[in-house]
PyMOL commands that place a pseudoatom at each C-alpha (Angstrom):
pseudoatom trace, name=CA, resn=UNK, resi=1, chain=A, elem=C, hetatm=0, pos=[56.985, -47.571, -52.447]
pseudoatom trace, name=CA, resn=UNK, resi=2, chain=A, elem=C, hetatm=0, pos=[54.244, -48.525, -50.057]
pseudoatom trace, name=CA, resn=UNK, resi=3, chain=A, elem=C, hetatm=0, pos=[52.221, -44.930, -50.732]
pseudoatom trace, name=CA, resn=UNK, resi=4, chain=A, elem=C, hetatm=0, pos=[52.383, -45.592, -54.281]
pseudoatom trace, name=CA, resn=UNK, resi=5, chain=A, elem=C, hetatm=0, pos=[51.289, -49.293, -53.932]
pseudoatom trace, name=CA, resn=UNK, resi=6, chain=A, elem=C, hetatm=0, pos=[47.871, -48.441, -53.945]
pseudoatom trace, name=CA, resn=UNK, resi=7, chain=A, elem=C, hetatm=0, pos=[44.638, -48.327, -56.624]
pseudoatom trace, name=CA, resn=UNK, resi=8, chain=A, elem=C, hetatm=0, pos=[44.779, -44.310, -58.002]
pseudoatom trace, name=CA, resn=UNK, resi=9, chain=A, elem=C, hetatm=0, pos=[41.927, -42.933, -58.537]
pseudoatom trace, name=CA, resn=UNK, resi=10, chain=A, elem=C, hetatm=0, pos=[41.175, -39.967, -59.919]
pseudoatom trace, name=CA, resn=UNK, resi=11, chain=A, elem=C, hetatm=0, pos=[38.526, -37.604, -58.178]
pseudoatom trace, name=CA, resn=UNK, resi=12, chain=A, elem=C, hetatm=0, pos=[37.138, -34.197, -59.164]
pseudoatom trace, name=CA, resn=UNK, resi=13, chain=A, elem=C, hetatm=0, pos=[35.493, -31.929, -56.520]
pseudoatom trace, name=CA, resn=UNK, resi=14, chain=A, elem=C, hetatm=0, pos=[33.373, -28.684, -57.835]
pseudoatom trace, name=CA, resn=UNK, resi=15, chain=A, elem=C, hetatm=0, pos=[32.674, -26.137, -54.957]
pseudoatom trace, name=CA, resn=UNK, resi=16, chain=A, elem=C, hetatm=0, pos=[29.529, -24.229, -55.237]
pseudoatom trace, name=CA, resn=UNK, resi=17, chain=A, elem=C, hetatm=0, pos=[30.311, -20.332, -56.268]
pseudoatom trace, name=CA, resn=UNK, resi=18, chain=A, elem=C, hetatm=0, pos=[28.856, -19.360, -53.080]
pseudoatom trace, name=CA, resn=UNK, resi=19, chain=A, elem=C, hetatm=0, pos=[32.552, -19.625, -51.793]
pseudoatom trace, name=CA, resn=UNK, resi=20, chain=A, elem=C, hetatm=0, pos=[34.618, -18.169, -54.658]
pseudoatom trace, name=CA, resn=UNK, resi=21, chain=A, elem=C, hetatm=0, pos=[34.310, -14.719, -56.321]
pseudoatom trace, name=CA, resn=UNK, resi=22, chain=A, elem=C, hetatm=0, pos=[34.935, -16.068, -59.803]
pseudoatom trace, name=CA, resn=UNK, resi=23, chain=A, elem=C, hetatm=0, pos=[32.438, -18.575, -59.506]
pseudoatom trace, name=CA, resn=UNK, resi=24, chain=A, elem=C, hetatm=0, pos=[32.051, -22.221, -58.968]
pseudoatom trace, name=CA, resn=UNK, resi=25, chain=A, elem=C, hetatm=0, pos=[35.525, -24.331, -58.716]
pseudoatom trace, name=CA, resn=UNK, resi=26, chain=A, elem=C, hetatm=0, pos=[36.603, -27.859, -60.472]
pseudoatom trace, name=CA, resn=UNK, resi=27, chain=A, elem=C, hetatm=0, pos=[39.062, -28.988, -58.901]
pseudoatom trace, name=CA, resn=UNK, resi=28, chain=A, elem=C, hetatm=0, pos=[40.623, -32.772, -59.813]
pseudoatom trace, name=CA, resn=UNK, resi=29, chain=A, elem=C, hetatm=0, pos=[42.753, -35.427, -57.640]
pseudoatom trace, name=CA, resn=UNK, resi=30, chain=A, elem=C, hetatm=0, pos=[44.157, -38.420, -57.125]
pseudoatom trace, name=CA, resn=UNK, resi=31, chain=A, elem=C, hetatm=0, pos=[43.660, -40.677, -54.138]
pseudoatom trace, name=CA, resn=UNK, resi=32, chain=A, elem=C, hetatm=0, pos=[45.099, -44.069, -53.309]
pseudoatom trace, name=CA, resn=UNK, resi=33, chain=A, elem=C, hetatm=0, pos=[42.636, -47.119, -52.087]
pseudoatom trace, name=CA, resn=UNK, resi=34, chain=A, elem=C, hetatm=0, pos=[44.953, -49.587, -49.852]
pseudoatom trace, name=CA, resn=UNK, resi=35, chain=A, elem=C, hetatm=0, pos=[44.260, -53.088, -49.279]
pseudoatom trace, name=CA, resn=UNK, resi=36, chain=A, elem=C, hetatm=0, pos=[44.456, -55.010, -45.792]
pseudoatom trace, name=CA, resn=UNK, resi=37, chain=A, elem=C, hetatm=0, pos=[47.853, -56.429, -46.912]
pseudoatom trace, name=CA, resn=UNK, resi=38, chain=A, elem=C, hetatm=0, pos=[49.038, -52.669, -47.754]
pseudoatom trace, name=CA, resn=UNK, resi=39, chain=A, elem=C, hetatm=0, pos=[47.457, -51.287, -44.654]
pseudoatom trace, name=CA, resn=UNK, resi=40, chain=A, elem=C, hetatm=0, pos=[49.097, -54.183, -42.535]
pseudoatom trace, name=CA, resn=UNK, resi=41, chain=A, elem=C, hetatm=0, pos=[52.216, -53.672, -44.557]
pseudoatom trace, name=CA, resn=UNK, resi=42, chain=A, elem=C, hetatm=0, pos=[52.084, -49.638, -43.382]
pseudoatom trace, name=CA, resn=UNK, resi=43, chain=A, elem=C, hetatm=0, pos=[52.011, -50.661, -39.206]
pseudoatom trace, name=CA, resn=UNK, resi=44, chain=A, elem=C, hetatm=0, pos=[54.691, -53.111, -40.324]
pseudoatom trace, name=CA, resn=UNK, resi=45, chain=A, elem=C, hetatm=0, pos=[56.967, -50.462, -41.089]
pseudoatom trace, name=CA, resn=UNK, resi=46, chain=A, elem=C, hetatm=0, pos=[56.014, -48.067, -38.823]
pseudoatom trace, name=CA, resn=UNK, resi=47, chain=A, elem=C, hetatm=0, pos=[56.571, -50.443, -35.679]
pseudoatom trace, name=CA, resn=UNK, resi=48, chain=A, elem=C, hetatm=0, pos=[60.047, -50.548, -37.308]
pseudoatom trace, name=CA, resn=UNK, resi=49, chain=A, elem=C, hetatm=0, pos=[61.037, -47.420, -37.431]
pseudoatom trace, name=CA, resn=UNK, resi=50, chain=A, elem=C, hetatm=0, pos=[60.048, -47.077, -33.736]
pseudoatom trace, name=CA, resn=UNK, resi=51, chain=A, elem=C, hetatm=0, pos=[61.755, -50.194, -32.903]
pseudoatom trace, name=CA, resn=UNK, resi=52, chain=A, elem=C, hetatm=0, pos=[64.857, -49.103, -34.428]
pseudoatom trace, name=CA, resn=UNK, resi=53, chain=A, elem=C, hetatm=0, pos=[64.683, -45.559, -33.685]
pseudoatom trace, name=CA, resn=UNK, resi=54, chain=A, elem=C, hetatm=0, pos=[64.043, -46.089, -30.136]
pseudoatom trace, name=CA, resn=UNK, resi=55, chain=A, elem=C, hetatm=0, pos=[66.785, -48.939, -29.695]
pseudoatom trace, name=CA, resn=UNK, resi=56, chain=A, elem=C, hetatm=0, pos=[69.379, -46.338, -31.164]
pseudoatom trace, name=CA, resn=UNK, resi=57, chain=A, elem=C, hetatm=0, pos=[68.010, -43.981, -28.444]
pseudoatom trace, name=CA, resn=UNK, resi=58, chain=A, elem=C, hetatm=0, pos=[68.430, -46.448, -25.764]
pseudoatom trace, name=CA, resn=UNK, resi=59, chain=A, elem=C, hetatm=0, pos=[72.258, -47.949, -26.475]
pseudoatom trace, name=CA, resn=UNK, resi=60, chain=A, elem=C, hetatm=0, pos=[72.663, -43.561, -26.631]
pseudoatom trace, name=CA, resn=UNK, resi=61, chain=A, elem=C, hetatm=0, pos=[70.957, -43.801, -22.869]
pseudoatom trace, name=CA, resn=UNK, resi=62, chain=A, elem=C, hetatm=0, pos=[73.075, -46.700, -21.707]
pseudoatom trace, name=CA, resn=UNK, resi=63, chain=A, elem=C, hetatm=0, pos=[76.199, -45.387, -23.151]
pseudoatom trace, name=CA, resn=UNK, resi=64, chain=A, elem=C, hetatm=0, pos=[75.713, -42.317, -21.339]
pseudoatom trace, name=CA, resn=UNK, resi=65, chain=A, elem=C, hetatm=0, pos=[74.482, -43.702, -18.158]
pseudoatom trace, name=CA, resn=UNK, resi=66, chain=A, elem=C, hetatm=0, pos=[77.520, -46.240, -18.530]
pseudoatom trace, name=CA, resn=UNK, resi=67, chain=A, elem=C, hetatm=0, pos=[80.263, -43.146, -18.822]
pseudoatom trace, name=CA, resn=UNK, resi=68, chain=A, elem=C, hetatm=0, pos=[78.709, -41.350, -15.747]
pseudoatom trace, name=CA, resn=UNK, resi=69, chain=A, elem=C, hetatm=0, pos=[78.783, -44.353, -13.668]
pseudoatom trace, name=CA, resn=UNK, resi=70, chain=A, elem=C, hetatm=0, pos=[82.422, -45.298, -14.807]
pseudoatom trace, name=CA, resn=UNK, resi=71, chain=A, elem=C, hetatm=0, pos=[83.005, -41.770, -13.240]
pseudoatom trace, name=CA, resn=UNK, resi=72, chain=A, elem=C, hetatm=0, pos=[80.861, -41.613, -10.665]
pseudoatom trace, name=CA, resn=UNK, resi=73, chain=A, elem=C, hetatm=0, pos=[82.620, -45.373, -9.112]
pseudoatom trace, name=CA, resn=UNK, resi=74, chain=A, elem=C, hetatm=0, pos=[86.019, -44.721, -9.820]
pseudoatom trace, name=CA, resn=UNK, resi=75, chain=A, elem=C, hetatm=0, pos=[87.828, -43.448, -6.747]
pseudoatom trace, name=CA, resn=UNK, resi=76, chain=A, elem=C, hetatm=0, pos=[90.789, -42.015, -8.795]
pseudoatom trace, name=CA, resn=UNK, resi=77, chain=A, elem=C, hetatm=0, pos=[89.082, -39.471, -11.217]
pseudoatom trace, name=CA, resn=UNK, resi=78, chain=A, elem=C, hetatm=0, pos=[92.874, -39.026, -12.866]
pseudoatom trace, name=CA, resn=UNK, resi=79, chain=A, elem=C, hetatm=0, pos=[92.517, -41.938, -14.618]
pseudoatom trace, name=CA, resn=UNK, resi=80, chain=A, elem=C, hetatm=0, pos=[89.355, -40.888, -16.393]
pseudoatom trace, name=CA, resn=UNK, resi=81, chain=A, elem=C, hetatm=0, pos=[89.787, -39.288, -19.625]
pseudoatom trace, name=CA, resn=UNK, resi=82, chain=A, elem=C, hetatm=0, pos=[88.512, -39.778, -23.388]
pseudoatom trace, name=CA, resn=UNK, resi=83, chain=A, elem=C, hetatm=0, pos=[88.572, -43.600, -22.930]
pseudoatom trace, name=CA, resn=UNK, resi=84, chain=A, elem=C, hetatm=0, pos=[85.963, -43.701, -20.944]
pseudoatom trace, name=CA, resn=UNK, resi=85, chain=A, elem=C, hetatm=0, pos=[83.353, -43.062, -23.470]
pseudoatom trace, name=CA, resn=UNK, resi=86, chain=A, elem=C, hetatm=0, pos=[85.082, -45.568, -25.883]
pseudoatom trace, name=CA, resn=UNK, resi=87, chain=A, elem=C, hetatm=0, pos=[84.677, -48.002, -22.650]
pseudoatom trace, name=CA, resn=UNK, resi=88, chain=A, elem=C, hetatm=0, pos=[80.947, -47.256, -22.093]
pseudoatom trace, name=CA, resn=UNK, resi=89, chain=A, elem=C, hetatm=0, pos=[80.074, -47.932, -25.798]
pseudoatom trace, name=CA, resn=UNK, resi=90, chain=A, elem=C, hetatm=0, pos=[81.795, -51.364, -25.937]
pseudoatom trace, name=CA, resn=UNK, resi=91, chain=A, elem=C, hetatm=0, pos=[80.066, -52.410, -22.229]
pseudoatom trace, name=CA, resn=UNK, resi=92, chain=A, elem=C, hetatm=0, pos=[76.796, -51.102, -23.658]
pseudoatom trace, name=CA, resn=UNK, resi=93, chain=A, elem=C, hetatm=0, pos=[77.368, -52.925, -26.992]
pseudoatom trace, name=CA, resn=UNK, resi=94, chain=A, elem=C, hetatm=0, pos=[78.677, -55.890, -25.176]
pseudoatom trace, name=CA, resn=UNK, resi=95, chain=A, elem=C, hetatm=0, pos=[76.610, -56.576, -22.038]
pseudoatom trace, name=CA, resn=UNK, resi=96, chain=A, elem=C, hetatm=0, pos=[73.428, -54.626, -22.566]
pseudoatom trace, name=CA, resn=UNK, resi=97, chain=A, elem=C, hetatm=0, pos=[72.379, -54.761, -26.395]
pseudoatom trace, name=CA, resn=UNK, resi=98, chain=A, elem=C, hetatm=0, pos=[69.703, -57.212, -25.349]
pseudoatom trace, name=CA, resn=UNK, resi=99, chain=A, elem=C, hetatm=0, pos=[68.438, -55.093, -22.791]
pseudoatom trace, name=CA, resn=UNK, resi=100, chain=A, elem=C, hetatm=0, pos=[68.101, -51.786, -25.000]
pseudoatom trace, name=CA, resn=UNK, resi=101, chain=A, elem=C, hetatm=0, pos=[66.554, -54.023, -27.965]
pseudoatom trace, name=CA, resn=UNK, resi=102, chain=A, elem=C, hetatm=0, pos=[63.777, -55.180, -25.330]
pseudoatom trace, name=CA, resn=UNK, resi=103, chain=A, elem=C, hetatm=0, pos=[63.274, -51.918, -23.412]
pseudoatom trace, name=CA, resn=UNK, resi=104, chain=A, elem=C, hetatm=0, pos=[63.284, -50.158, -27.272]
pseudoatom trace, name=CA, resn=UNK, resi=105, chain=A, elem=C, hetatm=0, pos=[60.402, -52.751, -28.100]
pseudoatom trace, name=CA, resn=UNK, resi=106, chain=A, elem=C, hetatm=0, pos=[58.102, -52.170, -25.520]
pseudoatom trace, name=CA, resn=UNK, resi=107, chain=A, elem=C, hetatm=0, pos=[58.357, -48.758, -26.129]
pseudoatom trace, name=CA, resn=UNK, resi=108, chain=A, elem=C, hetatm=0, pos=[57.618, -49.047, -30.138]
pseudoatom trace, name=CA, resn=UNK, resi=109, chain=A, elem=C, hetatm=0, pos=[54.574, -51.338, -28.857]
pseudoatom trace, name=CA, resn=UNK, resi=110, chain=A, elem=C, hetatm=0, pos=[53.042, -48.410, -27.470]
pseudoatom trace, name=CA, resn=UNK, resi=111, chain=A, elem=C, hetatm=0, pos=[54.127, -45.770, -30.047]
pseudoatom trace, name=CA, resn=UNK, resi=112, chain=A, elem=C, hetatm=0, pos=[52.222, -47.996, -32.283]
pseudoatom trace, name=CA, resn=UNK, resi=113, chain=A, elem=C, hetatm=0, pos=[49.097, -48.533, -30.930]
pseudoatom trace, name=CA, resn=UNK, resi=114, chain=A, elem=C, hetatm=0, pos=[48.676, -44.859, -30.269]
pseudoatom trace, name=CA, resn=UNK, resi=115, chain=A, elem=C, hetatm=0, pos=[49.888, -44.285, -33.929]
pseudoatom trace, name=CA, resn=UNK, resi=116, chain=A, elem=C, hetatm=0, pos=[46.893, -42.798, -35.881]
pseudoatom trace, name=CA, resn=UNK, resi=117, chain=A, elem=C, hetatm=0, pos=[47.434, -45.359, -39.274]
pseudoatom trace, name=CA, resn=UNK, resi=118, chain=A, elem=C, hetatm=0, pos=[47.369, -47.881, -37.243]
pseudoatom trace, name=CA, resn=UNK, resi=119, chain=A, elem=C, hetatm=0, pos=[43.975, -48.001, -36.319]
pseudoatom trace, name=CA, resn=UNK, resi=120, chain=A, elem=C, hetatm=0, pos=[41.019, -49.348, -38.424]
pseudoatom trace, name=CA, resn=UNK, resi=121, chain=A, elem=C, hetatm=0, pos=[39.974, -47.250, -40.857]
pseudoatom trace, name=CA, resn=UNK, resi=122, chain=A, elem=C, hetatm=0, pos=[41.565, -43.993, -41.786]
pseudoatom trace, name=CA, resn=UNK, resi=123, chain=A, elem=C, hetatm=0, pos=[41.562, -41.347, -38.880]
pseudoatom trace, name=CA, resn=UNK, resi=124, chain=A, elem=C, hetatm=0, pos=[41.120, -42.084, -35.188]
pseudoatom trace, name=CA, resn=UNK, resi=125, chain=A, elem=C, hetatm=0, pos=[37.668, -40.293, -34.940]
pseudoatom trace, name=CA, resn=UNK, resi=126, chain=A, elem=C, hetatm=0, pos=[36.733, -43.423, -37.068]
pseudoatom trace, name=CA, resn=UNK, resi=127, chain=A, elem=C, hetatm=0, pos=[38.137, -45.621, -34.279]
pseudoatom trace, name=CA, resn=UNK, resi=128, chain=A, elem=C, hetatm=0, pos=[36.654, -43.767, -31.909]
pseudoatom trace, name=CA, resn=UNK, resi=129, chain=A, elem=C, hetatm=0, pos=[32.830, -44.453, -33.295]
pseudoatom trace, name=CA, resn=UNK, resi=130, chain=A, elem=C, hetatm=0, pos=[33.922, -47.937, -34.284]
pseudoatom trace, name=CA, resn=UNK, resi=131, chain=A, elem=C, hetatm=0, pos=[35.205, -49.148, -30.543]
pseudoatom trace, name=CA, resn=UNK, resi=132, chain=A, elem=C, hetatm=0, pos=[33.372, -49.232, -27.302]
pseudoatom trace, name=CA, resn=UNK, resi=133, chain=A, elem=C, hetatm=0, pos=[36.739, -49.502, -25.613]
pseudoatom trace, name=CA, resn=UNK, resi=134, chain=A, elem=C, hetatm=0, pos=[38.231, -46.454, -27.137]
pseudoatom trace, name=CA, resn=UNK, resi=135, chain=A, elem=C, hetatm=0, pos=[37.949, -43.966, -24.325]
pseudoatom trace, name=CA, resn=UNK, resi=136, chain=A, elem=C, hetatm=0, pos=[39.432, -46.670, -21.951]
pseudoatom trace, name=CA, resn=UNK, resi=137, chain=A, elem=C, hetatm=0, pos=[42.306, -47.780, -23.170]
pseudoatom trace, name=CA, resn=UNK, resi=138, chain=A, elem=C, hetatm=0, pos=[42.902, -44.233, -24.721]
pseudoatom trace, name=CA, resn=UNK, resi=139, chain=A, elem=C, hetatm=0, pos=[42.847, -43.012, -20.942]
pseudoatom trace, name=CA, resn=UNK, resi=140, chain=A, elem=C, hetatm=0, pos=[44.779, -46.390, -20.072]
pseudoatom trace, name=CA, resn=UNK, resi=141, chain=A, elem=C, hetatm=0, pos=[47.409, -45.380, -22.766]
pseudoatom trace, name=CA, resn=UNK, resi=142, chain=A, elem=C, hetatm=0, pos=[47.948, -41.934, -21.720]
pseudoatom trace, name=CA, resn=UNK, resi=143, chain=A, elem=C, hetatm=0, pos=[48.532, -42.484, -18.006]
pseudoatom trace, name=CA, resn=UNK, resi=144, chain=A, elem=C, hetatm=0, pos=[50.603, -45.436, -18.808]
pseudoatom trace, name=CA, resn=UNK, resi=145, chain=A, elem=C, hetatm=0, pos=[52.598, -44.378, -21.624]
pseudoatom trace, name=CA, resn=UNK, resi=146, chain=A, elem=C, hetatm=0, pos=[53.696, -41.204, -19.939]
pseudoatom trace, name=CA, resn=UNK, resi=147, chain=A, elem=C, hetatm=0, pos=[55.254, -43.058, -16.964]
pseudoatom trace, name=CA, resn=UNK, resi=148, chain=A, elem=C, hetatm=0, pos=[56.435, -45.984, -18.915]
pseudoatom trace, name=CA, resn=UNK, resi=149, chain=A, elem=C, hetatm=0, pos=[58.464, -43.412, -21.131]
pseudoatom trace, name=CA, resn=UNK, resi=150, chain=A, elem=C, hetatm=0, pos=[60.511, -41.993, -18.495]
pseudoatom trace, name=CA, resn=UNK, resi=151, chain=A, elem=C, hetatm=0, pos=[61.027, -45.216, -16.628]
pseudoatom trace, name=CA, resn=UNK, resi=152, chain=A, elem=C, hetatm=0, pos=[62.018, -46.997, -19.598]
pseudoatom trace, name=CA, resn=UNK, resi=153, chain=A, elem=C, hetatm=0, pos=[63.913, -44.261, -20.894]
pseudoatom trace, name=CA, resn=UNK, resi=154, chain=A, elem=C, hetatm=0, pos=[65.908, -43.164, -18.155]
pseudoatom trace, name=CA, resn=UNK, resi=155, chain=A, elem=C, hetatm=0, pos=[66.045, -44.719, -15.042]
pseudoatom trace, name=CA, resn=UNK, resi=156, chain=A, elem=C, hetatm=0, pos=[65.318, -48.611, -16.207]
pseudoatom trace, name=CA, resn=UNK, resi=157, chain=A, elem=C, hetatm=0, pos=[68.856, -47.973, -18.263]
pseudoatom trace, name=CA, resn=UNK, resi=158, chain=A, elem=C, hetatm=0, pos=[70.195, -45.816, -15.422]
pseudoatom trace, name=CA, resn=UNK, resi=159, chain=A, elem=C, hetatm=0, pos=[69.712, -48.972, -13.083]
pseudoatom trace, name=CA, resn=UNK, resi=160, chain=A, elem=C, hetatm=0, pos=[71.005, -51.383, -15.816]
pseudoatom trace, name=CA, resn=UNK, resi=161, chain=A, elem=C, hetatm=0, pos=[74.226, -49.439, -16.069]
pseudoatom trace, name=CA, resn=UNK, resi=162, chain=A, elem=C, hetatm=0, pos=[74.749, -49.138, -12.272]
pseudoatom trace, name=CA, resn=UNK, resi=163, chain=A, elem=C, hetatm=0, pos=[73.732, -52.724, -11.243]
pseudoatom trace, name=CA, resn=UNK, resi=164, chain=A, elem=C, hetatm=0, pos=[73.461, -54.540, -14.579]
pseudoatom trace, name=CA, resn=UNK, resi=165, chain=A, elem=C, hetatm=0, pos=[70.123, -55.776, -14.298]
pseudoatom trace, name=CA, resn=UNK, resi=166, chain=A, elem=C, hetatm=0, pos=[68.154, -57.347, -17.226]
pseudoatom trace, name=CA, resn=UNK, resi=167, chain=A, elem=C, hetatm=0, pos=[65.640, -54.984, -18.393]
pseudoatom trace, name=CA, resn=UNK, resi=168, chain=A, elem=C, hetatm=0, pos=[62.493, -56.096, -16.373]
pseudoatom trace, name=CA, resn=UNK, resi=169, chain=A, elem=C, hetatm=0, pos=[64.134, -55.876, -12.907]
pseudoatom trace, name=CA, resn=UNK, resi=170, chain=A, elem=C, hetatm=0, pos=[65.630, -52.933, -13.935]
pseudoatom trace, name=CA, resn=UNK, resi=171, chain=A, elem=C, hetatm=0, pos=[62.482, -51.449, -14.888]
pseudoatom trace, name=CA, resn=UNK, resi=172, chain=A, elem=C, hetatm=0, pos=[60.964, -52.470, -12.038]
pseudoatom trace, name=CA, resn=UNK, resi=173, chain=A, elem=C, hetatm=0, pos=[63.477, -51.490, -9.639]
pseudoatom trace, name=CA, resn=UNK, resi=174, chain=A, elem=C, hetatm=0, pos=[62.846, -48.368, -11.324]
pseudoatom trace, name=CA, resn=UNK, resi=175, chain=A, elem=C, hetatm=0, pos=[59.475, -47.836, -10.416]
pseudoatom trace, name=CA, resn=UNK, resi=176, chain=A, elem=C, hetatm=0, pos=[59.797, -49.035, -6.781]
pseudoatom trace, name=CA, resn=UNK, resi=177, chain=A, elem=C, hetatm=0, pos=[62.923, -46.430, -6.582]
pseudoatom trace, name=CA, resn=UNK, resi=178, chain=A, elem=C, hetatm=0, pos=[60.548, -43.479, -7.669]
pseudoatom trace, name=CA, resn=UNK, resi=179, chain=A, elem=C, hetatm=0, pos=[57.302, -44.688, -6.516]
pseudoatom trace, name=CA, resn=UNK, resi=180, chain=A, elem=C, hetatm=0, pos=[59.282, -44.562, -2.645]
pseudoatom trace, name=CA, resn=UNK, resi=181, chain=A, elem=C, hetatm=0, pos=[60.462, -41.526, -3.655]
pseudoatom trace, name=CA, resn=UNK, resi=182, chain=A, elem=C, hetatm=0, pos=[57.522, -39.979, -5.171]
pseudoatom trace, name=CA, resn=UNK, resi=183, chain=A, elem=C, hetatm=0, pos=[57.464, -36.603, -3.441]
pseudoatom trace, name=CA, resn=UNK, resi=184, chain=A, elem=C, hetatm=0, pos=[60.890, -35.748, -4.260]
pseudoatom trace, name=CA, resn=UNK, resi=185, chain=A, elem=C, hetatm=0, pos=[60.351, -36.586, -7.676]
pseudoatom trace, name=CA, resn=UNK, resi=186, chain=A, elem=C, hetatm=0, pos=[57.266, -34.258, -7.759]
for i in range(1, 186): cmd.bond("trace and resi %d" % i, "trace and resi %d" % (i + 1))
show_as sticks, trace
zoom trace
């Protein structure tokens, strides 16, 4: 609905017959012209689909994380079975929707900023010519957002599940955890 929102308009290109063998080319059509409120509206919907996506992604993460360390605790492994999956969902639901929605939020933050329709005008090399700052936080971005991924993704909700921290100490436990360890994780 929000593509076809727009003001059509109706364009006609002719190429010169320097590129064709059957002479020049007419070729007509039709481009949209978006508003700030339609543009606006656009980021609007893309943060959501992150948001969401990424949340459904996480309670996935802490479900999982949840089942191993049901296993992983329980000193008589007979009594794990089928249930245990059913068990990780509901603590996950239960206890740590909260967390995933934050940790999923952050991470749609970032997936939109670095989203090319999100920044002002229509492609990023635009951006790039309109902003000073580009190159920074471009560089700021990709060192961060590569890091923040896998801490957020896995081991913030690996440390939730194990300790059940709220999302920012379990984040930042994270980090301290592999930042001690950073040899062995390289």
């Amino acid at each position: 609905f929000l593509a076809s929102s727009g003001e059509e308009e109706i364009k006609t290109v002719t190429t010169p017959s320097t590129y064709s063998t059957y002479g020049a080319t007419t070729i007509t059509y039709k481009e949209y012209t978006y508003d700030n409120n339609t543009r606006g509206a656009f980021v609007f919907m893309i943060f959501c689909w992150f948001w969401t996506s990424q949340f459904v992604i996480a309670i996935g993460q802490l479900t999982t994380a949840m089942a191993c360390v049901g296993w992983y605790f329980t000193k008589d492994k007979s009594t794990i079975g089928n249930g245990t999956v059913f068990w990780a969902t509901r603590v996950s639901l239960w206890y740590h929707m909260g967390t995933a929605a934050f940790g999923s939020l952050i991470i749609a933050i970032f997936k939109t900023v670095e989203h090319p329709h999100v920044h002002p005008g229509s492609t990023r090399q635009e951006w790039k010519s309109n902003c000073e700052g580009y190159y920074l936080l471009y560089a700021v971005l990709l060192v961060v957002h590569g890091k923040v991924h896998q801490i957020l993704e896995q081991e913030a909700y690996i440390q939730c599940a194990i300790h059940g921290y709220s999302f920012c100490k379990a984040a930042r436990t994270a980090f301290f955890l592999i930042l001690r360890n950073c040899l062995r994780v390289f």
